[in-house]
Structures are given as C-alpha cells and as structure tokens.
N, C-alpha and C positions, 0 to 999 in steps of 0.2 A: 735315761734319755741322753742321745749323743747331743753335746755344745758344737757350736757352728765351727769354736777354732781346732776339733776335733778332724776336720777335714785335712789339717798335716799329720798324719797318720803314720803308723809304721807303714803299713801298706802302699800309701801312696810316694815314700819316701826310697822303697825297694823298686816301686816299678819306676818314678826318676831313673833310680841311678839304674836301670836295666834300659832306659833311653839315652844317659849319659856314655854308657859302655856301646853301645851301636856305630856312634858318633865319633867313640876315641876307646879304640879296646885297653888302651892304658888307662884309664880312667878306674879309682883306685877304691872299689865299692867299699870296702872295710873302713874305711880310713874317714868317708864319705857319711855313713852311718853312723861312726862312731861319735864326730865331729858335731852331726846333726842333736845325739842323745846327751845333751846335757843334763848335769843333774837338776836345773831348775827348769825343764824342756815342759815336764808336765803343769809347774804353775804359768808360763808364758801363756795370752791372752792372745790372739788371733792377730792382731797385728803384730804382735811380739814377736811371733813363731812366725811370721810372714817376712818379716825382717833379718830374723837370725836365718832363715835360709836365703836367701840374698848375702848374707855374708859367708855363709860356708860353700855359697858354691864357688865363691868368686877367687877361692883358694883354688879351686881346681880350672877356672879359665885363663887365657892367655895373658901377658902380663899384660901387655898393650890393649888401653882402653875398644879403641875400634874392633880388633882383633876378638877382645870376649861378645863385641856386639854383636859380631857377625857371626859366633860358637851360638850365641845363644839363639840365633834368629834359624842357622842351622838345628838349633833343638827342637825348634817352634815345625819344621818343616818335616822333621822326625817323628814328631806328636800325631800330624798329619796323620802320615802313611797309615800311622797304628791306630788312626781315626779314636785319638784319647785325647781330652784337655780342650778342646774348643770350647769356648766361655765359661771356663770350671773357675770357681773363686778361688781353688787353690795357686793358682799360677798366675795369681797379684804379683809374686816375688817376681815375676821378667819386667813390668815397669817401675816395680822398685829400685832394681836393679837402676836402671838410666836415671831415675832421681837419686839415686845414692851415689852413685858415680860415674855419672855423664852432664853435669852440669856447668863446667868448664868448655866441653865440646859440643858447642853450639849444632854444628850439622851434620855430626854421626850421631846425635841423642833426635835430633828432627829426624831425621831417617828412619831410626829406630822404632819409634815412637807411631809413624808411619805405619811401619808394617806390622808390627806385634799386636797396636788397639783392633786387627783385623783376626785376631787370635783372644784375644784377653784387654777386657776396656783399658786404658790410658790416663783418662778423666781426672786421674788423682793423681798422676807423673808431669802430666805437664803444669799442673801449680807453680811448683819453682822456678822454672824456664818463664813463666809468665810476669814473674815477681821482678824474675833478674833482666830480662830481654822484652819486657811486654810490648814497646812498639811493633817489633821485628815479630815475635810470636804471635800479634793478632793479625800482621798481616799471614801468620803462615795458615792460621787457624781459618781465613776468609778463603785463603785458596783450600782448605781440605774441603771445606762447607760443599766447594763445587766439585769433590772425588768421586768417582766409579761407585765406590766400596761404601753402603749404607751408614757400615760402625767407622769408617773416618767421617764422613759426612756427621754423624751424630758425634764424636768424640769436639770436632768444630764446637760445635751447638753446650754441650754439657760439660766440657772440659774449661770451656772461659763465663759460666755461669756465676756471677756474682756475689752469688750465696752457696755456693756448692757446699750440700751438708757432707761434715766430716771430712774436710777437703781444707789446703792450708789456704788462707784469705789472698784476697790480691786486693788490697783497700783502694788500689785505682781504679778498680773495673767498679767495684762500689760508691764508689763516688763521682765517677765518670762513665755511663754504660754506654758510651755511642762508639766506639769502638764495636760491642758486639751487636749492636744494631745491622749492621749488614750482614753477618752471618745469618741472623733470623730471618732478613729477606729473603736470602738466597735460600732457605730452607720451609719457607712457609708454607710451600706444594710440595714438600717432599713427597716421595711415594712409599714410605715407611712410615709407619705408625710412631714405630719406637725414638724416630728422628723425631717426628712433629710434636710428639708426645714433653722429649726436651725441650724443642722450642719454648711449649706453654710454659714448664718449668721454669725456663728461664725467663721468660713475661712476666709473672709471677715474681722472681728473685728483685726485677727493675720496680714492680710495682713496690713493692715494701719502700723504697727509699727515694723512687721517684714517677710516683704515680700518673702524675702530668704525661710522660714522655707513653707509656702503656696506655692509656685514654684516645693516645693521638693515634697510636700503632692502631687499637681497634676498632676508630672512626675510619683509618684507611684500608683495613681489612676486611671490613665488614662485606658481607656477599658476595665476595671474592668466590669463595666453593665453603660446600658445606665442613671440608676439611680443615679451610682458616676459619669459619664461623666457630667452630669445635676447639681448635689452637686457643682462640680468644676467651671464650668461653672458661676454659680450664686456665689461661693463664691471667685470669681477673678473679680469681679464687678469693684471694686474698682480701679486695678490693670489698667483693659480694658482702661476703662478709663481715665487714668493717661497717657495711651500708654507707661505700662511697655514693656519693648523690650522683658524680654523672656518670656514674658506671652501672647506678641504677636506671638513669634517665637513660642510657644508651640499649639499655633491653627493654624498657617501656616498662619499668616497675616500682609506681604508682600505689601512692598508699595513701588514699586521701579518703576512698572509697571501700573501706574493708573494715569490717566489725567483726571484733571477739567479745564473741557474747556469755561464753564459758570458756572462764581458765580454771582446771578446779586440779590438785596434787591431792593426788586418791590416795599416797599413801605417805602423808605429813612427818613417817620418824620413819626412816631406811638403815636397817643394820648391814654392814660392810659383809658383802658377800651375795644380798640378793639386790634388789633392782628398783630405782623409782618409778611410780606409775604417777600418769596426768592424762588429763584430757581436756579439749578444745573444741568450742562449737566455731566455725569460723561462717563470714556469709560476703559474696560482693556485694552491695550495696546498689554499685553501677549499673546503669542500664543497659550497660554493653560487655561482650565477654572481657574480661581481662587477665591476662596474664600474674598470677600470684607465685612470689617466692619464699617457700613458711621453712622456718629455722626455727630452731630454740638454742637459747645458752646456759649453761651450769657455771654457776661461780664454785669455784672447789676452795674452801677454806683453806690455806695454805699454814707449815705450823707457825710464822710469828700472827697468823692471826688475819692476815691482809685477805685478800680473794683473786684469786685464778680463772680469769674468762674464759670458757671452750664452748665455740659455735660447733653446732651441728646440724646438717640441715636434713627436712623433712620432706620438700617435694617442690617444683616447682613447673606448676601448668599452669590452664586456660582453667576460669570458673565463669561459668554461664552467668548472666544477669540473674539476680535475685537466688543464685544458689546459695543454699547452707550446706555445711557437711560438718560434720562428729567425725574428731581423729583423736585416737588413743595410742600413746607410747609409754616405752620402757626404757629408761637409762642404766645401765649395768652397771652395780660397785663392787662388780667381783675385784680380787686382788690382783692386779698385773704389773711385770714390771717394768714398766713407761710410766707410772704413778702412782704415788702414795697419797693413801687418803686419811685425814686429818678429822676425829670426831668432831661433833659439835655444828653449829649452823654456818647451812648453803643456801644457796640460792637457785631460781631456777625463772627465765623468761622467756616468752615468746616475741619472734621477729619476723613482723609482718613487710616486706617490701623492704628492708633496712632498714623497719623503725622499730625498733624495742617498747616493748610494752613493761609497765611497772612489775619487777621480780616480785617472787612470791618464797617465803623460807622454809625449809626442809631440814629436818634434821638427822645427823648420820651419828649414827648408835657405835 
C-alpha cells in the first residue's frame, strides 16, 4: 500500500525537472536528482521530503529573492500548459517556499501567495506573515475575501482560522477573533461550497474559545438563505454537542418532553476488533411535533485510566406527538490509526436534546 508522502516520487521528481528544463534549458537534471536522493530521502515523512525539496530547488533558482518568485510562478504557468499539478499535494513545496524564504519580503511574498493559492492552497504559508505582520495581513486577507478567484477568496477564510489544524498558531487571532469576523461576512453568500464550507470551520474554530461572539453571528444569520442557515448549522458543531443551552435553544431543541424508555448494551464485553451493540426505545411525549437531536457518547478508557469523551450523533428530525421508535446501532473497535484502545471499562450514553442521560459500562476485552 502506497503512504501519502510517497507522492514525492522518482517519477514525479523526473517530470519536475522535465518542467524545470522547458523554463531554463540549462537547468542541470542530473545534478537536480542527485541532490533530491538523499540517503535518508526514503525515511523523510511527507512534510520532510516537502521541505527538502523546497530547498533543493532553491539551488537552482535566481539568487535574488523576487527573481526565484517570479521563476517559480513562471513554473506554476508551465504546469498549466501541460495541464499537470493543479491542486496536486505534491507542490506544497511552492508555498513553502515563500514561508521559508519570503518572510522578510512583505510584498513579493503577498503577491506571491496571491497567485500560487490559485494553483496550490496557501493556507499553511501565510501563518508566519500573520504571526509577523497580522495587522497589515488581516487587512490583506479582508481584501482577498472580496477576489475574483473562489481559492483566494477561501485561502481569506481558511488561512486566518484560529485553530487551523496542523497549521502554525497565531495566539492573537485566538484570543482575539474579530479581526476575521469580516471576512466571514463578506463570505457568508459565497457561491462556493468549498468557501462557505470554511467559513463554518472557522465559526466552529471561535466557538471553541468564544462561544458568545458564534451565538450572536447565528442570531444574525439566521434565515438569511438556506446557505447561511447550513454555514451556522455546521459551524455550531462544536457547540451541539457540548449541549450548549442557547445554541440548543436557538434550533428549538427542547428536552423536557422526550423519554428513553430503553437503553439496553446488547453486547456488555466487546473484544477489540468487532463492534458494540445497543438499543433505544425513544418516544415525544409532547403534544406537538418536535424537533429531536439523538447522539450518543463513548468514554474510551484512556491508558493512565482517566476517560475520553467522543460524541457521535444519530439523527436529528421532527417526531410526531406521542411517537415511539426503536433505534439500534453499532460502534466499531476495529483497530485504526487515530486511536488506541485501552482494555478494561467504558462507557457508553445517550444525548437527548444536549441532555446526557446516566452512562451505562461496557467492557472491552
């Protein structure tokens, strides 16, 4: 099975330098290759091998910082023609590049940065610029918000995200988010999915550390179009499931009126590899249809022993007056690598409307 950082390949490391040599027939393919095949090239880990080519190419661009910007932006246009690399992961290394060494050059790295996220995201290059320059960069970021081009428009939105996973911190924008508050205005009706899609992300990123300000944004979005309904929606994620009160009270989800009448774990000892089973009678109680949000949570024994909360949700519609329903699921302990699972007792609750009902314990073999 091919690994992700397999995508610096010999192969795609030949056709590079067969785009390098188009560009500059001196351009010195042996020398290029050689440089590339280090002896520890096979253990490098995908950022690693993203980064070591960002430095070997920059042997072969112009000494002067602008100069390589404008070789590389020429490659960018090269790629084009041979209709190869548009949004390929492999050619992270062009905004590495401008975070490795354009971070002195305020406005040939903003240029830069500009045109290349319309070739290959940004999102992780402008961190540093935001760290060093953030007044100056959130005003530039407010002006991309309103560009032509959908991925500057989203690089705006995603690239000054407060929590960008895997992305270096900007503890200002975390501890202060109104700065990117007007870029999500200006992006709320985008006409890209993949833009609004950031948006909520980053609704989501404010709510973790300042819920208040995400509460206000979704009293004033609300019925706007079913598109911010859907932003809001997805960027109270967080919130849902925490079983914030007014972010329940803001969708009408009311648990005053709803009885679990069976909670029952069909299969009380789960060995690591197949699945637990449960099931639930649920019923509204209410005279009127109402809106139900049903979740459950798994506490995952953690190994000094503590517990691990992970909500996962089950459904959330309309239930008639006086309905009941019977609902059976399955939670997977196959082995994956996002988490390790620790024998010995779990736990397992149902969450009706953000109100948790008393766990029940499971044990994992």
């Amino acid at each position: 099975m091919s690994l992700l950082k397999d995508i610096y390949s010999a192969s795609f490391y030949h056709k590079l330098a067969d785009s390098l040599i188009k560009l500059n027939p001196e351009f010195d393919r042996k020398k290029f290759i050689s440089l590339i095949n280090t002896e520890n090239f096979a253990l490098m880990e995908l950022k690693q091998r993203m980064h070591h080519t960002t430095l070997v190419i920059h042997q072969f661009l112009p000494a002067g910082y602008s100069q390589a910007v404008s070789h590389l932006c020429s490659l960018i246009d090269q790629l084009r023609t041979e209709d190869t690399g548009e949004d390929k992961l492999a050619y992270i290394f062009l905004p590495d590049y401008i975070e490795t060494f354009g971070l002195e050059d305020y406005e040939t790295s903003v240029g830069a940065i500009e045109f290349i996220t319309q070739f290959i995201s940004c999102e992780f290059s402008v961190r540093p610029f935001l760290v060093k320059y953030r007044q100056q960069m959130m005003k530039q970021m407010e002006q991309w918000s309103l560009h032509e081009n959908y991925k500057v428009r989203r690089l705006a939105s995603e690239g000054s995200r407060s929590r960008l996973p895997w992305a270096m911190a900007v503890p200002g924008l975390k501890k202060d988010p109104s700065p990117i508050l007007p870029i999500l205005e200006n992006l709320k009706n985008d006409p890209s999915e993949w833009v609004r899609k950031s948006v909520a992300n980053s609704l989501n990123d404010i709510s973790k550390d300042h819920p208040e300000i995400v509460i206000a944004i979704a009293g004033r979005w609300k019925g706007l179009s079913k598109e911010t309904d859907a932003i809001i929606k997805h960027g109270c994620r967080s919130l849902l499931k925490q079983g914030h009160h007014q972010i329940l009270a803001h969708y009408g989800l009311e648990s005053t009126q709803i009885e679990l009448n069976q909670f029952e774990i069909l299969t009380p000892e789960v060995a690591v590899g197949d699945s637990l089973e449960f099931t639930i009678t649920l019923k509204n109680t209410a005279q009127h249809t109402q809106k139900i949000r049903l979740e459950y949570a798994i506490y995952y024994k953690r190994l000094n022993g503590s517990m691990a909360k992970k909500v996962f949700k089950i459904s959330e519609r309309d239930f008639l007056p006086d309905e009941n329903t019977i609902i059976s699921r399955k939670q997977s302990f196959k082995i994956i690598t996002t988490r390790k699972f620790y024998p010995g007792r779990h736990q397992l609750s149902i969450i009706l409307n953000g109100l948790e009902k008393e766990p029940k314990n499971f044990e994992l073999k």
